[in-house]
N, C-alpha and C positions, 0 to 999 in steps of 0.2 A: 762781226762789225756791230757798231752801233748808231743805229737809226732813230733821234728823235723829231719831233715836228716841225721845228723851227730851228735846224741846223745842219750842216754836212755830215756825210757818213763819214765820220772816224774810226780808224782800224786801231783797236786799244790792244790786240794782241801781243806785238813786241814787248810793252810797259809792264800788262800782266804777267807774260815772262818773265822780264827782268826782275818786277818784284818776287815772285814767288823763287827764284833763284837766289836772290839776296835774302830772304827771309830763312831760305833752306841750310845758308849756310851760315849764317847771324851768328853763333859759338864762333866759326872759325875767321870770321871777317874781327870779334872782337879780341880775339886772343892773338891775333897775327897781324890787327891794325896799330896803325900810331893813334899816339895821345888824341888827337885833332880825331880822326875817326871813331876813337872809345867815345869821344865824347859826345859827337853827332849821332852815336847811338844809343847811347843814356839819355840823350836828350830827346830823343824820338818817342823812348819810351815812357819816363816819365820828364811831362813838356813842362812844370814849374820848375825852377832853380833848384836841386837839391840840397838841406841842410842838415849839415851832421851834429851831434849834439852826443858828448864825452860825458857819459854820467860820472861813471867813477875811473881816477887812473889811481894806479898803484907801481911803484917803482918796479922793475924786475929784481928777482934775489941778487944778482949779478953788479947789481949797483947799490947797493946798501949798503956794501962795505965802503 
């Protein structure tokens, strides 16, 4: 529990659970979740917008002809 000066005892136990249980399994929540969920978790991680940026393309051999 936790006890500060100016407030009720809060039981953070369940929360800590549940995090350390989702963090434990983060590979397999991100491989076996939907779009909406990849992305709640990219965005967890890194919290600015990410932007991708194509230096170079090059056609594959398979399309040149």
């Amino acid at each position: 529990m936790l006890n500060t000066k100016n407030s009720k005892v809060t039981n953070v136990e369940p929360f800590l659970n549940k995090a350390i249980n989702q963090i434990s399994q983060l590979l397999t929540l991100y491989e076996e979740g939907s779009a909406t969920t990849k992305r709640k978790i990219i965005g967890s991680i890194f919290p600015e917008k990410p932007t991708f940026k194509i230096i170079n393309f090059e056609p594959l051999e398979s399309m040149k002809d």
